[in-house]
N, C-alpha and C positions, 0 to 999 in steps of 0.2 A: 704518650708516645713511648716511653720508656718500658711501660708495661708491656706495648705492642708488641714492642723487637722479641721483651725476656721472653716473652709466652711464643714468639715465633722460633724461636733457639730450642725451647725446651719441647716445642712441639716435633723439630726435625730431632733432637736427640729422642724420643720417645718413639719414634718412625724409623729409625735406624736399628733401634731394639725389639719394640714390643709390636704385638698384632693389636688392630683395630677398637678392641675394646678396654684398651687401658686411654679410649677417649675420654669414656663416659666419667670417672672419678677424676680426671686432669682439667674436664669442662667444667664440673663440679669446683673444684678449688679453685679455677679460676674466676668462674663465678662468684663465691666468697671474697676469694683476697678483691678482687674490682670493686664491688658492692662497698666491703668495708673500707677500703682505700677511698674510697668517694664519699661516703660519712664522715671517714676522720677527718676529710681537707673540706667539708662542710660543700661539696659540691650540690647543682640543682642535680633534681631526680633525671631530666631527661641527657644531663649531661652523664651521669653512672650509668643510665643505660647503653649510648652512645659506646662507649671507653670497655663497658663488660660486652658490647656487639662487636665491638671493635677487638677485644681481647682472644675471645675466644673463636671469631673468624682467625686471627694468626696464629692461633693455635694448632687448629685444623691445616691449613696454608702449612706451613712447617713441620707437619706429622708429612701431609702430602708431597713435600718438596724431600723429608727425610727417605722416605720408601723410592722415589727416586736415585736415592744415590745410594741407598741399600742394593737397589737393583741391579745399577751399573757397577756398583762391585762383587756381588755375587755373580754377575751376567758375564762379568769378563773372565771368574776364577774358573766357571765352571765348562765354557768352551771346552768342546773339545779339541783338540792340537792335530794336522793334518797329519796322516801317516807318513815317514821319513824314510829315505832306505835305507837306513843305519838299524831301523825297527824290524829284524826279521824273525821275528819271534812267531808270524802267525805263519812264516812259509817252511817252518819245521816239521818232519816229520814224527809220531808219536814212538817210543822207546817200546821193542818188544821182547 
């Protein structure tokens, strides 16, 4: 369970930062550390599988939920702001 959460945290920070393909080495160590975490605490096999399917689906989930809110705040910086009448810079004419 503990694993679940860290690798869904580390997934939305990794979603917030990087493009798509800094999946494939982050699934990869997540892979590792589960496998081996289920060796040291002497778990059965189909329970390491369960926990590395379980790890790296909230990996993914958390990359997914990261670019979400990379979105919504890129999506709101980058609006554009309605034009004001204070703005009359475009009804100038040019200097001859």
């Amino acid at each position: 369970m503990l694993l679940a959460i860290f690798t869904f945290l580390v997934g939305a920070a990794l979603g917030q930062r990087f493009t798509v393909l800094v999946l494939v080495p982050a699934i990869l160590v997540t892979l590792g550390v589960a496998v081996g975490l289920g060796i040291a605490l002497a778990e059965a096999p189909g329970t390491i599988v369960l926990v590395t399917v379980a790890a790296i689906a909230c990996l993914q989930v958390g990359y997914l939920l990261g670019l979400g809110v990379r979105q919504l705040i890129w999506g709101r910086a980058s609006r554009p702001r309605p034009a004001s009448f204070a703005d009359s810079s475009q009804a100038r004419r040019p200097a001859r």
